[in-house]
BAGUBA-139574 format. One line per 3 residues: number of its first residue (from 1); for each residue y, z, x of N, C-alpha, C, O. Coordinates in pm, whole numbers, always signed. Example, Ala and Ser with C-alpha at 12.3 -4.5 7.8 and 13.67 -1.06 7.14 Angstrom:
2
1) -569/+780/+1319/-450/+780/+1230/-330/+780/+1320/-332/+846/+1424  -225/+708/+1285/-106/+714/+1367/+3/+787/+1290/+114/+804/+1341
END
This chain:
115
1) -544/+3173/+2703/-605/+3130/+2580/-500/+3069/+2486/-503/+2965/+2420  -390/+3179/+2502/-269/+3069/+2406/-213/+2962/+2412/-171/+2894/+2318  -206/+2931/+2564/-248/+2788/+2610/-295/+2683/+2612/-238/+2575/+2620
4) -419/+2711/+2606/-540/+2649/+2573/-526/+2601/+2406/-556/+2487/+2372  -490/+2674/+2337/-497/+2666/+2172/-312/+2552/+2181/-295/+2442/+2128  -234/+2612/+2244/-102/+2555/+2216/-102/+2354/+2223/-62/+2260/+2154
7) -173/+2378/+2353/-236/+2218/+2434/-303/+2179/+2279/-242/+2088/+2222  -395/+2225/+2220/-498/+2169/+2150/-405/+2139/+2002/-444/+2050/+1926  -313/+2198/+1976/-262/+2192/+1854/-157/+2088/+1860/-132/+2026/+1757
10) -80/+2057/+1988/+7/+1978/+2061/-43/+1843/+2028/+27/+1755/+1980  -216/+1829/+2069/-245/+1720/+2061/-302/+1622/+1909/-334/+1505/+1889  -289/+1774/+1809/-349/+1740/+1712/-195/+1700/+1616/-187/+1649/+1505
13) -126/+1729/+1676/+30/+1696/+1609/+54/+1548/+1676/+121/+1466/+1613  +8/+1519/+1781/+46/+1385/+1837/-32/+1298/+1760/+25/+1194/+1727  -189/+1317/+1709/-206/+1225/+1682/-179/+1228/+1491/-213/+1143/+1409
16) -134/+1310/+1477/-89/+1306/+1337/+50/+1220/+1339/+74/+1145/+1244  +130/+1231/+1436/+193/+1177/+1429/+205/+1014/+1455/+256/+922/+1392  +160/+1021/+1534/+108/+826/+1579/+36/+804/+1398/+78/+715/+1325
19) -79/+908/+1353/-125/+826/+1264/-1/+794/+1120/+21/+690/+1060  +38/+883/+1110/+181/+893/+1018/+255/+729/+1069/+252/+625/+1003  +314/+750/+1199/+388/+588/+1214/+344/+482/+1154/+410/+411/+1078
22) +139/+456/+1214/+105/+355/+1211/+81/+302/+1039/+72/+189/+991  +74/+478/+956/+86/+429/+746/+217/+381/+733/+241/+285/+660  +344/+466/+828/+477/+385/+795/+495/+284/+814/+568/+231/+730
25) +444/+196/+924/+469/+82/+984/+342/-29/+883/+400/-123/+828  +221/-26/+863/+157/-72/+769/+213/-126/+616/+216/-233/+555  +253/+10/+595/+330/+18/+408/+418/-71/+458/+387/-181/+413
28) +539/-80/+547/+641/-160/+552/+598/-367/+572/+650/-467/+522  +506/-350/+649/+397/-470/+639/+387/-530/+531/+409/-650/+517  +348/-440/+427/+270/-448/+358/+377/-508/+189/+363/-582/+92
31) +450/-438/+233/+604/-508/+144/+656/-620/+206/+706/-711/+140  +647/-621/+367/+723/-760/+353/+614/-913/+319/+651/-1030/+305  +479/-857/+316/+391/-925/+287/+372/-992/+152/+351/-1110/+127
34) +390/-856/+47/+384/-867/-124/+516/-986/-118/+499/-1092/-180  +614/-968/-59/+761/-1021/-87/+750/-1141/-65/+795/-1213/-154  +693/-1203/+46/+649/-1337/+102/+564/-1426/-3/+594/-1536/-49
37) +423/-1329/-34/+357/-1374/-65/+394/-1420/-266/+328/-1500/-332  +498/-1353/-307/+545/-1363/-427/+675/-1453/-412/+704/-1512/-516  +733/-1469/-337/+842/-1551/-292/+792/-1705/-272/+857/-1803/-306
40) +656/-1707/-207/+617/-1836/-191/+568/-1847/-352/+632/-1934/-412  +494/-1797/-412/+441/-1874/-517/+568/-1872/-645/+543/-1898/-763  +717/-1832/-589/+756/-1861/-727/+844/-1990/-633/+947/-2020/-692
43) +832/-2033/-561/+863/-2127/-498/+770/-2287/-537/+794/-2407/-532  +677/-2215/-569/+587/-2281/-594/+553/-2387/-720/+515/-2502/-738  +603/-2240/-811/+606/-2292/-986/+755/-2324/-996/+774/-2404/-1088
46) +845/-2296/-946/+990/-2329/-1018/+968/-2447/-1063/+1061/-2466/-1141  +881/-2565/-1061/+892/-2679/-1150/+835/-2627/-1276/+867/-2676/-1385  +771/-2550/-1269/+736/-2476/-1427/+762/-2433/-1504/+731/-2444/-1622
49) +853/-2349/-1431/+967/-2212/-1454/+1078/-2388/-1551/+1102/-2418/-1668  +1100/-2433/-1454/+1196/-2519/-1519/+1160/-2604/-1641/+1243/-2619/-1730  +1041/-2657/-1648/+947/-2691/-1831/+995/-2576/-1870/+1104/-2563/-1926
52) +916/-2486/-1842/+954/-2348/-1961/+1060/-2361/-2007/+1081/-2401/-2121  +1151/-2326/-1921/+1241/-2295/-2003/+1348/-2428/-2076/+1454/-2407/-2136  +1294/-2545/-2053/+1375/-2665/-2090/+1296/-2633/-2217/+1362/-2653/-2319
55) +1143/-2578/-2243/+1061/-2574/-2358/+1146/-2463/-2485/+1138/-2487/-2605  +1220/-2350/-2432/+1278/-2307/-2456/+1221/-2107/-2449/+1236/-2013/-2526  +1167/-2122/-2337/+1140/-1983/-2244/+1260/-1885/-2241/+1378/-1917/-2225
58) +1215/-1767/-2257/+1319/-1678/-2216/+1301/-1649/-2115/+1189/-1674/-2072  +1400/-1581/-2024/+1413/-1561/-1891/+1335/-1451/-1876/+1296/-1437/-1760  +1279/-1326/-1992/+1221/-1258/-1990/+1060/-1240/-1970/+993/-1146/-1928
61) +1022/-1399/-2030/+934/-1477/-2040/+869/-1494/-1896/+753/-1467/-1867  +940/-1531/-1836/+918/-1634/-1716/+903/-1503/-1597/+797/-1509/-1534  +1003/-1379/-1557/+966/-1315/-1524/+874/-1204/-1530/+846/-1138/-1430
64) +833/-1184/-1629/+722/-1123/-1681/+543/-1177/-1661/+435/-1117/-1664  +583/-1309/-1643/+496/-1403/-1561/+498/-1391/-1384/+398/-1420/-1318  +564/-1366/-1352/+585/-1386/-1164/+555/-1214/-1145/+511/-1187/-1033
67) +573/-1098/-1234/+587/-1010/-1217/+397/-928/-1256/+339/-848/-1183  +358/-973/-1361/+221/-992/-1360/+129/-1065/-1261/+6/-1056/-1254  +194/-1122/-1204/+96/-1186/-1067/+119/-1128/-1011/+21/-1055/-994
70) +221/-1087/-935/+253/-1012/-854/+156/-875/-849/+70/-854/-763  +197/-769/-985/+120/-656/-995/-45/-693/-967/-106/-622/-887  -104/-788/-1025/-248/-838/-1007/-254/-838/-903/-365/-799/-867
73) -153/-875/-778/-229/-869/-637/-212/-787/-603/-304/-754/-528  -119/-699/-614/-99/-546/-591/-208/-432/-632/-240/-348/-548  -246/-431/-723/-339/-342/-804/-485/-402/-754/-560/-305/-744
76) -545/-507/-724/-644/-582/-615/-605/-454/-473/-661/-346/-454  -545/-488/-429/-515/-419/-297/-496/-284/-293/-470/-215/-194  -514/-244/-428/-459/-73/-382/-626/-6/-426/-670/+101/-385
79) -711/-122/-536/-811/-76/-587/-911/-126/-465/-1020/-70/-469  -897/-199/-383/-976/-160/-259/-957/-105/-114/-1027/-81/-16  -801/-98/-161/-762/+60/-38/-837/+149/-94/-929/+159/-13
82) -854/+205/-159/-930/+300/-220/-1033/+325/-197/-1067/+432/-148  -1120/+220/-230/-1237/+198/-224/-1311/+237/-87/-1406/+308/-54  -1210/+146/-21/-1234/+155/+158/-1221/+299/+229/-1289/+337/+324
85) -1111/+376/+159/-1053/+484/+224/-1183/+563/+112/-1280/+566/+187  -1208/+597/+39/-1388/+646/+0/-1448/+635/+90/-1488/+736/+148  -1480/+498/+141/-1629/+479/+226/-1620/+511/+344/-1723/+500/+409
88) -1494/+563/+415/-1452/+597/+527/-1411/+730/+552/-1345/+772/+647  -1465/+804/+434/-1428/+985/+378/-1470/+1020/+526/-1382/+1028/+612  -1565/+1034/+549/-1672/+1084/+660/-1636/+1055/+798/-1669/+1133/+887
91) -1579/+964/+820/-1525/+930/+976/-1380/+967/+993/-1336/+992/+1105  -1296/+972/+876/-1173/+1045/+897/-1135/+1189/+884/-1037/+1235/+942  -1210/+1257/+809/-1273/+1407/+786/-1285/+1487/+979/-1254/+1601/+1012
94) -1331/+1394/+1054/-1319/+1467/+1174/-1224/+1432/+1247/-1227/+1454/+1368  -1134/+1377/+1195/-965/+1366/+1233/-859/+1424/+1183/-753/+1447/+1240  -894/+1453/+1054/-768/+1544/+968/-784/+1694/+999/-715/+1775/+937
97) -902/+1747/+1124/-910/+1875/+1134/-883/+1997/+1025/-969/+1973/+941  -857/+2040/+1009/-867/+2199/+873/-808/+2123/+724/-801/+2184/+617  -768/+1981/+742/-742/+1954/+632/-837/+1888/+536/-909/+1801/+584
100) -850/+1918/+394/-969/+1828/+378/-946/+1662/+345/-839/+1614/+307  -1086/+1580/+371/-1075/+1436/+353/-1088/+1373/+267/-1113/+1253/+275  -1065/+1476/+89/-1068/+1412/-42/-946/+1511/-91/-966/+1629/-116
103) -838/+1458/-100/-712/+1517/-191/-650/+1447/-261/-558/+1381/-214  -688/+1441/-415/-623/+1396/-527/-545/+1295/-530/-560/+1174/-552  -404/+1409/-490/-311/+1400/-487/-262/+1313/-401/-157/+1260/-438
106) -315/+1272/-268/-248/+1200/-192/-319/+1079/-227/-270/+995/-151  -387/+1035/-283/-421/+946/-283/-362/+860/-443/-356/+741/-473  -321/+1004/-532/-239/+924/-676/-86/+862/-622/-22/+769/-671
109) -49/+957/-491/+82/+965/-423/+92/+764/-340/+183/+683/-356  -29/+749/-266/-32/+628/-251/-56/+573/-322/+12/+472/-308  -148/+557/-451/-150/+429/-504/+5/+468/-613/+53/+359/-642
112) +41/+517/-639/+168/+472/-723/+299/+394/-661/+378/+312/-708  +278/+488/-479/+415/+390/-411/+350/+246/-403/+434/+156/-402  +214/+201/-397/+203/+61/-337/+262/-15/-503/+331/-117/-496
115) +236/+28/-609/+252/-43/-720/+391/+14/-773/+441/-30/-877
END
């Protein structure tokens, strides 16, 4: 029987663990994505960036601009991770076994690292 239970707990650690990789490997995605995707659009405006500040922009100015877009797509994406990971309470609930599938905390824990 201790066997039987050892096997079963073995396997419930494996897939905790695969699922753990596949949030590490995602989140890391998921930055080099924000980085790209904010890299191209200030690539984009530097002819702007450059009015501005010939207009007489502060540098504080201008990043405070690239840095508000940025957060806007960020805070988009974390407010429908959310959303999604809600509507999906019920199908992951019989994967987290004895743990429950609404905790606060992990979920204030992710949205503060994505932003």
């Amino acid at each position: 029987m201790r066997e039987n239970i050892g096997e079963s707990e073995r396997a419930q650690h494996f897939r905790t663990m695969l699922f753990g990789s596949f949030a590490g490997v995602s989140i890391l995605l998921a930055m080099i994505g924000m980085y790209g995707v904010t890299a191209y659009t200030v690539a984009q405006r530097r002819f702007e960036f450059a009015l501005r500040f010939a207009l007489g922009a502060q540098r504080g100015q201008v990043l405070g601009s690239v840095l508000k877009s940025a957060l806007t797509v960020a805070l988009i994406g974390v407010v429908g991770g959310v959303g999604l990971s809600l509507a999906l309470m019920r199908v992951m609930s019989n994967l987290l076994g004895k743990m429950p599938a609404f905790d606060p905390v992990s979920y204030a824990v992710a949205a503060a690292g994505c932003c």
